[in-house]
N, C-alpha and C positions, 0 to 999 in steps of 0.2 A: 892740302892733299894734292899738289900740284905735279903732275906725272908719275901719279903712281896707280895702281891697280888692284883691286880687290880681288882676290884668288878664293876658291874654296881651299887652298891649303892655307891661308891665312884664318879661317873661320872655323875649324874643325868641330868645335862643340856647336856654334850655331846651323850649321849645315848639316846637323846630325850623324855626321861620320866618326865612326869608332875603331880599335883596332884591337881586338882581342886579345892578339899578343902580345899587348903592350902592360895588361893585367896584369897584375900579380893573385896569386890563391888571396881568398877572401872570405870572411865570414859578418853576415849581416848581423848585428843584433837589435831586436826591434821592440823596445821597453813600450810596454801599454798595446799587447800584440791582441787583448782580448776587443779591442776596440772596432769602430767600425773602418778606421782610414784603413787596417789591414788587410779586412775583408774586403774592400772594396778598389784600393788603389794598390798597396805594396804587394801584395801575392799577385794580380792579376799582373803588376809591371813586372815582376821577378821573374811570372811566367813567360809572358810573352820576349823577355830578354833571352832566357833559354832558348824559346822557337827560333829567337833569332840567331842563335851562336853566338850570342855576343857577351856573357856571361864567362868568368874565368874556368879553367877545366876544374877546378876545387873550388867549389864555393861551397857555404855552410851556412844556413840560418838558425840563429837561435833566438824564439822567439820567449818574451820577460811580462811578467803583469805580474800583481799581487794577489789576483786568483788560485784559487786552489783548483785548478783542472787540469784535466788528462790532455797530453798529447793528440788522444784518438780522436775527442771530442772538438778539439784543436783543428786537426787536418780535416775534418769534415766542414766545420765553419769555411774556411779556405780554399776549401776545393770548391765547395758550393760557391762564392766569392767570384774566383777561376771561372766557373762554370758561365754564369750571369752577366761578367762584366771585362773578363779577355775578349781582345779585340782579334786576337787571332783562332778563336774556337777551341775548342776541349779537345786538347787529344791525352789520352789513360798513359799512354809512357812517358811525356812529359812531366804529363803532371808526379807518376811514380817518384821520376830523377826530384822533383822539387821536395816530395815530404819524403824520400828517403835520405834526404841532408837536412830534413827540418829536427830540430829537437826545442822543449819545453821547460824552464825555470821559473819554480817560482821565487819573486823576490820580493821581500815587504824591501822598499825605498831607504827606508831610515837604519835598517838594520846591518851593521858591517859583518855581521856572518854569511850573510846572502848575498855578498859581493864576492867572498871570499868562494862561495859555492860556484858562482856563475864564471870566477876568475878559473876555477878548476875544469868546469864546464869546456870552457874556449880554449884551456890548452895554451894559456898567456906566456905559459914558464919552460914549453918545451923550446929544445935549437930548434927541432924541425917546423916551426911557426914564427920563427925570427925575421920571416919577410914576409910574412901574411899577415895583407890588411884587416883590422878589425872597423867595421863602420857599426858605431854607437846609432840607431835612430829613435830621438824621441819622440814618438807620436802619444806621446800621453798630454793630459790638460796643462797648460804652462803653468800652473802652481805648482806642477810634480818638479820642473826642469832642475831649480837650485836645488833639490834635498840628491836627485839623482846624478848632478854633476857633481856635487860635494861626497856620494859615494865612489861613482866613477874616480875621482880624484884622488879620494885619502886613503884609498885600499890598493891605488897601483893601476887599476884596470887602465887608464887612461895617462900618458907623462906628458910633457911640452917637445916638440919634436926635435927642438936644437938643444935637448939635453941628449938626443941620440943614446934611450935608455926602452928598451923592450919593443915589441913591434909594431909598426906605424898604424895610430891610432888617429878618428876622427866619428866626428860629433856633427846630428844632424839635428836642427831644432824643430821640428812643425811650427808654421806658425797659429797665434802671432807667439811674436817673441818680447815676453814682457805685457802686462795690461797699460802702462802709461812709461814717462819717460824717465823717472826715479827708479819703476822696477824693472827696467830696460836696461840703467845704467847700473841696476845693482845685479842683472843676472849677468851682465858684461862683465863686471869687474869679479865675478865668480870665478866665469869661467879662464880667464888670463890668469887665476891663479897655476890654473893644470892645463891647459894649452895653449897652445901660438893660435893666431888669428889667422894662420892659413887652415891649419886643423878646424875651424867652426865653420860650418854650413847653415846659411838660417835660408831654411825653405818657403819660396812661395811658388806654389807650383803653375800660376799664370806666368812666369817668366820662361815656364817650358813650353809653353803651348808655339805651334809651330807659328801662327800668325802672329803673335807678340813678337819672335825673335823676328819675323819678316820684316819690323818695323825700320831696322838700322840695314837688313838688304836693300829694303825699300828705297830708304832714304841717301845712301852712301854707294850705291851700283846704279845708281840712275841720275846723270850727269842733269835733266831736265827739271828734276825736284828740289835740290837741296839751295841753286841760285835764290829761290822761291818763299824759301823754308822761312819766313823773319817778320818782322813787324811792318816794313815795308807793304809784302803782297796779304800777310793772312792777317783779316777782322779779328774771330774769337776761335779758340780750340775747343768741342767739347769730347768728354771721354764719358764715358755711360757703360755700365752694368747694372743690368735690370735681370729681376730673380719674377717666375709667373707663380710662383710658391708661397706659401707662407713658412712658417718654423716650422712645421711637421712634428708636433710632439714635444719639438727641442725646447720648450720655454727655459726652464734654467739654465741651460745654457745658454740661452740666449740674451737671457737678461744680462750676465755677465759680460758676453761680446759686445750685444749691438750692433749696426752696419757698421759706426765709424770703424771701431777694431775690425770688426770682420773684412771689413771690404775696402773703404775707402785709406786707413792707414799705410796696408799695405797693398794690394796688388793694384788700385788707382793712381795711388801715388807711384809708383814703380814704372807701370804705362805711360804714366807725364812725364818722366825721367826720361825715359827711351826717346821719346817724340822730341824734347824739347834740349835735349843735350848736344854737345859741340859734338862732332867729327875728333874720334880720340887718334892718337899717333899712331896705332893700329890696332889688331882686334887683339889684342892679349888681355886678358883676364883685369890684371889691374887700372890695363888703359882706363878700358870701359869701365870699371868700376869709379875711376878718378873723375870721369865726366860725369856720371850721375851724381855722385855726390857731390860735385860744384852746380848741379841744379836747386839740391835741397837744401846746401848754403844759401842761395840767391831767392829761394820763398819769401815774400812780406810775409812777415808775421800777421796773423788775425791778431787783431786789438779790439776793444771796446766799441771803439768808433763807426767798424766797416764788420763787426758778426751779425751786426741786426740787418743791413740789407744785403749783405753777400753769401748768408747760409740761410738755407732751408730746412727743416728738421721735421719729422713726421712720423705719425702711426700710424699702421692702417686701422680702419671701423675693424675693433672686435679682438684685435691684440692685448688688450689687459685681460680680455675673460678668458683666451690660452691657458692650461694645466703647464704650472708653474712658473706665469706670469704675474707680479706686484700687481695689484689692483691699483694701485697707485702709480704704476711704473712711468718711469721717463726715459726708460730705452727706446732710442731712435727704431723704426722699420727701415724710416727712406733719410738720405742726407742729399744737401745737394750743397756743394759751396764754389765760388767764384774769387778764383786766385789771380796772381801776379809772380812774372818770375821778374826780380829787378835785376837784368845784365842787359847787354847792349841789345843782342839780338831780340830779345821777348820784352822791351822795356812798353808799358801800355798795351799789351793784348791779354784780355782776358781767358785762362783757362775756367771752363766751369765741369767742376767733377760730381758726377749724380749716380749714383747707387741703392737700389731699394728691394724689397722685396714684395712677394703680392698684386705684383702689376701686371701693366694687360698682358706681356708677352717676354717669354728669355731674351734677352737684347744686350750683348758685351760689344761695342763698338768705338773706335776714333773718329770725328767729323772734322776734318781741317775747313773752316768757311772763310772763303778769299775777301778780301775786300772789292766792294759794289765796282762797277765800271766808272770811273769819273764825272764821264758826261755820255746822257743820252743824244743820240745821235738821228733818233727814226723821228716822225714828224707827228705821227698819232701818240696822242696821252698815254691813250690805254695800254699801246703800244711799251711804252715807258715804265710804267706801272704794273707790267706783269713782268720785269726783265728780274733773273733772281740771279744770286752770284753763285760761282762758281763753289763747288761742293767737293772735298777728296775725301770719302768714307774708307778706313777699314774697317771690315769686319770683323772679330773675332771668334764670334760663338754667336748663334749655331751654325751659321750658314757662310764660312770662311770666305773672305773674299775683300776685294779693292775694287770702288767705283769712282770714277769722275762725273760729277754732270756741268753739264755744259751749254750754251744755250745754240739753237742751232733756226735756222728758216723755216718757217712753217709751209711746206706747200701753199702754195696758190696765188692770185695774183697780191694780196692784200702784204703789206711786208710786216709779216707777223714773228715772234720768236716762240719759242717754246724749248722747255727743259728738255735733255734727255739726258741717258746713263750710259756711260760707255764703263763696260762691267768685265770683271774678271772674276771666276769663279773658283778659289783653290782645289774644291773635290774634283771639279769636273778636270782643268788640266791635268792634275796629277794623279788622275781614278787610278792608275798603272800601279801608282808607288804607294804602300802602306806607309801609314802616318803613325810617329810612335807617340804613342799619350805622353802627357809632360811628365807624367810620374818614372819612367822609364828615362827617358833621357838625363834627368836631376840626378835618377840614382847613380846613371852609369859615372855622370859629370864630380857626382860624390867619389864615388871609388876610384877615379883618377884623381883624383885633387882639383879640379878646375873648377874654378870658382868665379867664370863668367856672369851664370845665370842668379849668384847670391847674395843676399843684402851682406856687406861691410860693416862694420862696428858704426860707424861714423854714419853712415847711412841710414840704419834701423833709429838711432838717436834724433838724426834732423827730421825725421818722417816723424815721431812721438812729439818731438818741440810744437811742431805744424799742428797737430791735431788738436793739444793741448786746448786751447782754449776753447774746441768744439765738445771735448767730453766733461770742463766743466761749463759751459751754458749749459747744457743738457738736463745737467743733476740739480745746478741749482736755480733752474726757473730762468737765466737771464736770457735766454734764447726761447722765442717761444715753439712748445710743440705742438704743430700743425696735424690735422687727420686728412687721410684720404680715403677713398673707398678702395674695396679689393678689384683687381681688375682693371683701374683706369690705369692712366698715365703717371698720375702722381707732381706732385706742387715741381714749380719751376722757377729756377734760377736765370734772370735774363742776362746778355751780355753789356 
């Protein structure tokens, strides 16, 4: 990257600048709308995009489940949603504009008359919709995705975009996408039958989060870090999301996730990708995408050899007796494993990624830990023996922010060292500037086509290969599962 400069017009999606005018009319469609991501994520983002202006002057939602409910009953759920969890406050005429463009379909999934309704619904076959984007999003459970992409498909709603046949269509998946790597490759090869792989969006919405994208300003606008960046200066990387929660209720569903799919599949591996990938040729959508995925080609695969001391696997005390928990169950609460990227830069330094629920405190953060000073230099032991290495934390959640610690003189005459943090605080710099949730930015990044912030075919694949052999030790005994108590810290993964 030798004489060149990183602009915010080079960064457009990650800098969160948008251009309204660049829209086209739009109509959201949002399959599995009785749910809670709706209530909770997409109305309150739709809204707050509206406060912002930044929403097309026609846009339309239409919201899909297989319930039989009213509309009325519908924009109440939503509003109240709006209400609780918009970050820019309730105001009664915004909200108006939203549900008087919201309307209500119902559609059983498997049914092609209910395609046919919904295809009427959206106005697919008028001219005057001939440039109006339709965004498919499915936030229904991933078992629904194939029966709804094979309706989308065979009834029309949905064409391949280089057959330049009905108006530009696209397909949002919530994750995860797929439960392992067989139905990952079989909901892949679904969907290439009815769309181009620029048309699919597979959502993780930690890619939105504003301190995640910070991770490649971080690291590619500050000429002082990236010399740094390599096996050379850094000991071990670890990456940590810690939940202070338990399931809340969710046991079946939960049993079916687990952490690994919940958390560590995708949005941990996604974070390792950002941290540990080359400098792409610039910021365009594929660059970046090309770099991460030559990280999750370069993963050692876990083998038999290195699961038993490089994962950790665990329940918290009290996870089986959960409503609608196995009594028997072997779904993980907490994972912890200790990777390797084998390419020049990362060859020997351990990644350790840990993820749990139930623990002492919300904790989503990056620890870059430098390798120790070579030689001590001060003439007291103790002196030596308390000297700690150098530390570059990002924060991501709750409490946004970037620290260094560093060792510094201790007052006095005795020559002492001691840590400190040299801290940066995201809210407090930028209190001025409202921060958009990552649900908002995904959506906007969706209705443009930009597909900076979204897993790739290839991608979602090498992430499923990686996990493989953690979700079978899990099931069949060959890993063993560890307990912890609620509230601690939970088992560890050493470097």
């Amino acid at each position: 990257m030798e004489n060149s400069i990183i602009t915010k017009a080079d960064i457009p999606s990650v800098s969160g600048l948008f251009n309204k005018a660049s829209l086209h009319d739009a109509t959201f469609i949002i399959f599995g709308a009785t749910g809670d991501l709706s209530m909770r994520k997409l109305f309150p983002a739709l809204y707050n995009l509206r406060v912002d202006g930044l929403l097309p002057d026609d846009f339309k939602i239409v919201t899909v489940a297989r319930s039989n409910k009213t509309l009325e009953s519908l924009l109440e759920r939503f509003k109240s949603g709006v209400q609780r969890f918009s970050r820019s406050g309730f105001k009664e005429e915004i909200w108006q504009q939203l549900a008087e463009r919201t309307t209500y379909v119902q559609v059983n999934y498997g049914d092609p008359q209910s395609y046919a309704t919904l295809k009427a619904e959206l106005g697919m076959d008028k001219q005057d919709n001939a440039q109006r984007r339709y965004l498919f999003y499915l936030s229904t459970p991933p078992t629904s995705f194939n029966v709804i992409i094979e309706g989308l498909g065979k009834n029309g709603l949905v064409t391949p975009a280089h057959h330049n046949a009905g108006p530009p269509t696209r397909v949002v998946f919530e994750k995860p996408f797929g439960r392992d790597l067989s139905s990952a490759l079989e909901l892949n090869a679904l969907a290439h039958q009815y769309l181009d792989e620029e048309q699919l969006f597979r959502m993780d919405h930690y890619l939105g989060k504003e301190t995640v994208q910070n991770i490649l300003i971080f690291r590619f606008a500050n000429a002082i870090f990236e010399p740094i960046w390599n096996r050379r200066y850094i000991h071990h990387v670890r990456i940590t999301a810690f939940e202070n929660i338990g399931i809340e209720g969710r046991g079946a569903f939960y049993e079916e996730a687990g952490v690994i799919r919940d958390v560590l599949q995708n949005h941990l591996l996604q974070i390792l990708a950002l941290c540990a990938m080359e400098p792409p040729n610039s910021f365009e959508a594929e660059h970046i995408r090309d770099e991460r995925a030559k990280v999750f080609k370069a993963l050692r695969h876990l083998d038999a050899s290195s699961v038993g001391s490089d994962v950790s696997l665990a329940q918290y005390a009290g996870y089986r007796e959960e409503d609608g928990v196995d009594r028997d169950s072997r779904t993980p609460t907490y994972a912890s494993v200790k990777l390797f990227i084998d390419n020049w830069r990362w060859a020997g330094v351990p990644f350790i990624l840990s993820t749990g629920k139930n623990l002492k405190k919300k904790m989503t953060q990056i620890e870059i830990v430098y390798t120790p000073v070579p030689l001590c230099l001060f003439k007291e032991n103790d002196v030596c023996m308390k000297l700690e290495p150098n530390v570059l934390t990002i924060r991501i959640q709750p409490e946004e922010g970037i620290s260094l610690r560093i060792g510094t003189k201790t007052p006095g005459e005795k020559e002492d060292v001691s840590p400190v943090q040299m801290d940066f605080d995201f809210n407090q710099s930028f209190k001025e500037k409202a921060q958009q949730e990552a649900y908002e930015k995904l959506l906007l990044d969706c209705l443009r086509g930009n597909q900076t912030l979204f897993a790739r075919q290839e991608e979602v694949e090498h992430m499923w290969h990686f996990v493989a052999p953690l979700l079978d030790g899990a099931q069949d005994g060959s890993i063993p599962m560890g307990t912890y108590e609620p509230g601690s810290a939970g088992p560890e993964v050493k470097p």
